[in-house]
NURO-478136 format. One record per residue (C-alpha): x, z, y; residue number from 1. Coordinates in steps of 0.2 Angstrom, whole numbers, always signed. Each point is the difference from the previous one (the first is absolute). Example, Ala and Ser with C-alpha at 12.3 -4.5 7.8 and 13.67 -1.06 7.14 Angstrom:
% residues 2
REC     X     Z     Y  nr
REC   +62   +39   -22   1
REC    +6    -3   +17   2
***
This chain:
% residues 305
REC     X     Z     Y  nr
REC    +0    +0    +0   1
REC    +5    -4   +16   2
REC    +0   +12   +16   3
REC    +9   +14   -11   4
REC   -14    +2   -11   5
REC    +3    -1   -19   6
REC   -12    +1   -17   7
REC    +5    +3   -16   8
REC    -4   -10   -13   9
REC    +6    -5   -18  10
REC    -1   -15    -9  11
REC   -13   +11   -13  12
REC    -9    +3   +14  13
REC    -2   -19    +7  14
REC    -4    -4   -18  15
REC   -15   +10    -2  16
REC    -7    -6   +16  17
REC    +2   -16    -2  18
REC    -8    +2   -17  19
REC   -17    +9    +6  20
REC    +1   -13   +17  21
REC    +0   -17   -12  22
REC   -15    +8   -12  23
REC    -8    +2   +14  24
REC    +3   -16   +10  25
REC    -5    -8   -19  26
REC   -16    +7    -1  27
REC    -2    -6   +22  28
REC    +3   -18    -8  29
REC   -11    -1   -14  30
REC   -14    +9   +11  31
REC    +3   -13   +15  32
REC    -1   -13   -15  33
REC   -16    +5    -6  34
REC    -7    +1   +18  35
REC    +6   -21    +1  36
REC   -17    -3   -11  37
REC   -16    +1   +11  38
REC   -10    +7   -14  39
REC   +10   +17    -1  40
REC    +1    +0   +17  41
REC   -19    +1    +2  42
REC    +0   +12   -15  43
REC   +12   +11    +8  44
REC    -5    +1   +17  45
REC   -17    +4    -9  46
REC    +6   +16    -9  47
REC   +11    +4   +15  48
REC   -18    -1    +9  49
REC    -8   +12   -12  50
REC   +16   +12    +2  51
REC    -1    +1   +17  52
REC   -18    +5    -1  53
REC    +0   +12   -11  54
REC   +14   +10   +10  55
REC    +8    +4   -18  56
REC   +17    +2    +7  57
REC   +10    +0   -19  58
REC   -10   -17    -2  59
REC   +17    -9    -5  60
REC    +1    +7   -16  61
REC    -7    -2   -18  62
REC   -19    +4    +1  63
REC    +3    +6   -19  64
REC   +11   +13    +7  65
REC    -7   +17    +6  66
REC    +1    +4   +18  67
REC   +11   +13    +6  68
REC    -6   +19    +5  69
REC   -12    +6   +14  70
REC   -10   +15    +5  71
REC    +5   +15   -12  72
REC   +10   -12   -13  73
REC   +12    -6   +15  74
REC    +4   +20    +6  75
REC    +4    +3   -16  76
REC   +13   -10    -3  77
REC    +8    +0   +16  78
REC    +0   +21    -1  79
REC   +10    -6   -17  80
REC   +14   -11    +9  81
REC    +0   +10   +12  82
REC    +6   +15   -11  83
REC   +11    -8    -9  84
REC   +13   +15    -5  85
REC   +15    +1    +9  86
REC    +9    +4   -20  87
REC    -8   -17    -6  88
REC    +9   -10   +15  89
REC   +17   +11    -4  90
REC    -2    -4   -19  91
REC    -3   -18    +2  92
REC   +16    -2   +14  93
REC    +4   -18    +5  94
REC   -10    -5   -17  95
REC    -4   -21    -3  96
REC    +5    -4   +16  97
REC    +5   -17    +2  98
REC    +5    -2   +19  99
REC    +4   +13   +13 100
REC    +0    +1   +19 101
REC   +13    -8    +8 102
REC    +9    +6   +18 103
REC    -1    -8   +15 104
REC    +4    +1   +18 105
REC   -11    -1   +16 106
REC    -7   +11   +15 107
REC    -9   +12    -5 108
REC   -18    -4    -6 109
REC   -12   +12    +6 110
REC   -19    +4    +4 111
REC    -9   +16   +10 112
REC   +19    +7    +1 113
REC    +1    +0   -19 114
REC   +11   -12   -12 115
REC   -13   -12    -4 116
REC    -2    -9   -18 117
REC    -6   -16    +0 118
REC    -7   -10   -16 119
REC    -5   -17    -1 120
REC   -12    -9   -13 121
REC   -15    -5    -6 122
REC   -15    +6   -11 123
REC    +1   -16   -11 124
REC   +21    +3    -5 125
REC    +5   +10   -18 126
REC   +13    +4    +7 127
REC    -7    +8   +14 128
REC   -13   +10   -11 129
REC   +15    +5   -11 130
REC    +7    +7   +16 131
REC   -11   +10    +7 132
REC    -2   +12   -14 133
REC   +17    +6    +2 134
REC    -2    -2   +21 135
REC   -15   +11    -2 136
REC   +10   +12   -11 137
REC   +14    +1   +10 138
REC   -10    +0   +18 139
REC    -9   +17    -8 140
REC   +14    +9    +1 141
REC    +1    -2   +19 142
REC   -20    -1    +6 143
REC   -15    -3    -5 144
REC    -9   -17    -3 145
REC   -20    -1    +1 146
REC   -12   -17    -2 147
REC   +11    -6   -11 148
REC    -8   -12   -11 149
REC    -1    -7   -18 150
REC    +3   -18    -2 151
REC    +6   -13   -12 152
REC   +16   -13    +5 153
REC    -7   -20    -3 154
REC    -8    -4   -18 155
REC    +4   -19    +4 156
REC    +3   -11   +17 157
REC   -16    -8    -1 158
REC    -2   -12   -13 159
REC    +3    +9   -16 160
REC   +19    +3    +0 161
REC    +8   +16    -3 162
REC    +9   +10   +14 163
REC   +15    +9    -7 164
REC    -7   +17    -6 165
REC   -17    -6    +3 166
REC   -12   +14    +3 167
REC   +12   +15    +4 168
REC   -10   +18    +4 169
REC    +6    +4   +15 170
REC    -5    +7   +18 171
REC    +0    -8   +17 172
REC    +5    +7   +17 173
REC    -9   -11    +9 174
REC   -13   +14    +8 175
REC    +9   +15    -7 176
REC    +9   +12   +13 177
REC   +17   +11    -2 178
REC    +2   +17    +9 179
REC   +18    +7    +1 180
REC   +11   +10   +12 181
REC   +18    -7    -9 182
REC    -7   -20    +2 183
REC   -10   -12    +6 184
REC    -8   -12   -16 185
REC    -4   -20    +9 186
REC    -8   -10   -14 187
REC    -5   -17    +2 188
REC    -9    -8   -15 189
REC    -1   -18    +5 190
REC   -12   -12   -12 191
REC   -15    +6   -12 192
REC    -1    -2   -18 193
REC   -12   -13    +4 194
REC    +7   -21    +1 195
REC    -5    -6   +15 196
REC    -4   -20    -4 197
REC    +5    -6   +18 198
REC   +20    +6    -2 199
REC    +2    -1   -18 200
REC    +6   +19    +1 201
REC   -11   +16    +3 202
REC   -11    +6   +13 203
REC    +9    +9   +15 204
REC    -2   +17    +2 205
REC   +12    +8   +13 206
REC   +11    -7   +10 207
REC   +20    +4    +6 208
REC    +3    +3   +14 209
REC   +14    -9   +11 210
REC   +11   +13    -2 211
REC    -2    +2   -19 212
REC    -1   -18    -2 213
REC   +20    +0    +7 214
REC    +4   +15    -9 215
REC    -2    -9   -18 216
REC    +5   -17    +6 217
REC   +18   +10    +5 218
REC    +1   +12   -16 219
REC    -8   -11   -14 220
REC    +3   -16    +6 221
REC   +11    -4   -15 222
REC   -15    +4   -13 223
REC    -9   -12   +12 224
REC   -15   +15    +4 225
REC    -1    +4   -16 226
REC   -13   +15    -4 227
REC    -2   +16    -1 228
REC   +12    +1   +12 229
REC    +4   +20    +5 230
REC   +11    +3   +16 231
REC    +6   +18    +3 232
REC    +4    +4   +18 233
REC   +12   -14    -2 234
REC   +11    +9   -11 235
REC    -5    -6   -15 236
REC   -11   -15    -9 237
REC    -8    -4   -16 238
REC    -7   -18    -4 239
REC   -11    -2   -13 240
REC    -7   +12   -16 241
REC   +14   +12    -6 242
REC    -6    +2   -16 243
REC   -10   -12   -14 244
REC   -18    -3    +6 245
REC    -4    -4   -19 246
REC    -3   +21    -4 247
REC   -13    +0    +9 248
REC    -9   -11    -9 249
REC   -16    +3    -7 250
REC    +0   +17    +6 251
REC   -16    +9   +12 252
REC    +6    +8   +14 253
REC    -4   +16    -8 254
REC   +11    -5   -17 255
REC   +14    -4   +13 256
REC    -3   +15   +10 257
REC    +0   +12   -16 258
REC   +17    -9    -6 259
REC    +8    +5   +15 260
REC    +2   +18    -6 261
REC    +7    -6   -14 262
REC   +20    -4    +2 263
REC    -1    -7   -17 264
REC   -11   -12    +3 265
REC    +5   -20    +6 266
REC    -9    +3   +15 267
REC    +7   +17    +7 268
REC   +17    -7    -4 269
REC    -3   -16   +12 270
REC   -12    +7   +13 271
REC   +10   +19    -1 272
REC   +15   -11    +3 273
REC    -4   -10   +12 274
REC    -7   +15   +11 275
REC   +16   +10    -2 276
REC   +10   -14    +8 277
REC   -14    -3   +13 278
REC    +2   +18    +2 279
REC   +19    -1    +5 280
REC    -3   -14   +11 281
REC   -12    +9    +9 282
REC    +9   +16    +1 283
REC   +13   -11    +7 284
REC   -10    -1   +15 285
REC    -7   +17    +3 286
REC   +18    +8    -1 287
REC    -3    +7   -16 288
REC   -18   +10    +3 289
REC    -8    +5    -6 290
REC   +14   +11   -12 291
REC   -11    +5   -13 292
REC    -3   -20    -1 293
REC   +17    -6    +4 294
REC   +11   +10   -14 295
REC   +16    -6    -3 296
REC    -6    -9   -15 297
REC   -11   -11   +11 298
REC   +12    -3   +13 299
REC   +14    -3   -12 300
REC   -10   -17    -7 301
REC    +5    -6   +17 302
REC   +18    -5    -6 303
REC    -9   -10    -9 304
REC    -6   -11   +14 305
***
């Protein structure tokens, strides 16, 4: 980087993102294809129609597959991954981690005179709703989240073709809101799940602002915007899901929440992961507080980065 500003970043690294960026450029391709015949275009807008109508936000995915949480069912297992024991996140340590944070160098970034941690993606990714498992873990341990939501990532881009990890149970950040005296939590979800016929893509749902739109055109511009994208107080980065999408497959939320206090299981050991390095990445920004968070076992992942 130029003005100097440097990222870190290894060839493993590159490699995954560029592997989850061309599945899902493939699956753009064959949807835009598809779109080419008028008949699927008029079928599609149709269904797209209904969608909208109904208001059914998780419309993008299977309609075989049951809908995520509300009312009494969603507390529930919130209250669970919010309590996820602190013994379950020591056990399970840096677990199936497949890519860390990486440091980089830039002004401060900050919001309401706190570090700020900015996330960027979307409601249709895998990766994304990988992601946001171990965000939501690891953002417990600093604040409180409320109006989170349960979603699912893309079943298919429109016209019957897989997404990578089609269907993921996850949570969106869209309308949720984070409370905490050591940060400030920016999230910007930017599609739906739902195609949006006219682009060939998804159906915008937030948009960046100019000064978030810079800040992952200078610090992600070689994984060319890839998403999630996860900037913290421009001291470190992470592109991309940092641990297999694939064990939450199949899963409730409930099934996944439950797992979480297992270290045994495949998912503690890749969301539990993930969240201990989030962890150090944001204890990297809060100068180490809180300290009953922040133990040296946290902070030493960092050496990592």
């Amino acid at each position: 980087m130029g003005n100097g500003r440097a990222v870190n970043s290894g060839g493993n690294r590159r490699a995954r993102i560029e592997a989850q960026r061309a599945a899902h450029r493939a699956a753009q391709r064959r949807f835009r294809l598809l779109l080419a015949a008028g008949g699927v275009v008029i079928v599609v807008a149709a269904v797209l129609a209904a969608v909208l109508l109904s208001g059914h936000h998780s419309s993008g995915t299977s309609a075989n597959l049951p809908a995520g949480p509300t009312g009494s069912a969603l507390t529930t297992v919130t209250d669970q991954v919010r309590a996820v024991p602190a013994s379950a996140l020591q056990t399970v340590g840096s677990g199936t981690v497949s890519a860390r944070p990486s440091t980089i160098s830039g002004p401060a970034l900050t919001s309401g005179g706190k570090p700020e941690l900015l996330y960027i993606g979307a409601e249709y990714c895998p990766y994304c709703a990988a992601e946001r498992w171990a965000m939501i873990v690891a953002l417990n341990r600093f604040g409180t989240f409320t109006g989170l939501t349960a979603i699912r990532s893309a079943a298919h881009n429109g016209g019957g073709n897989a997404e990578p990890y089609p269907n993921t149970p996850t949570w969106t950040f869209a309308h949720a809101s984070y409370t905490s005296q050591w940060l400030t939590f920016t999230p910007v979800e930017e599609y739906t799940n739902i195609p949006d016929p006219s682009t060939g893509g998804y159906t915008q749902l937030q948009n960046l602002t100019t000064a978030q739109q810079a800040n992952i055109q200078e610090f992600d511009a070689a994984n060319q915007g890839a998403i999630p994208f996860i900037n913290f107080g421009n001291k470190f980065m992470s592109v991309g899901a940092t641990y297999n999408p694939s064990v939450l497959a199949g899963l409730t939320w409930d099934q996944i929440a439950n797992d979480l206090h297992d270290p045994s299981s495949a998912v503690a050991k890749g969301v539990l992961g993930s969240a201990n390095y989030l962890t150090a990445a944001i204890c990297g920004i809060t100068n180490d507080q809180p300290s009953s968070v922040c133990t040296p076992a946290i902070t030493g992942l960092r050496s990592q980065f």
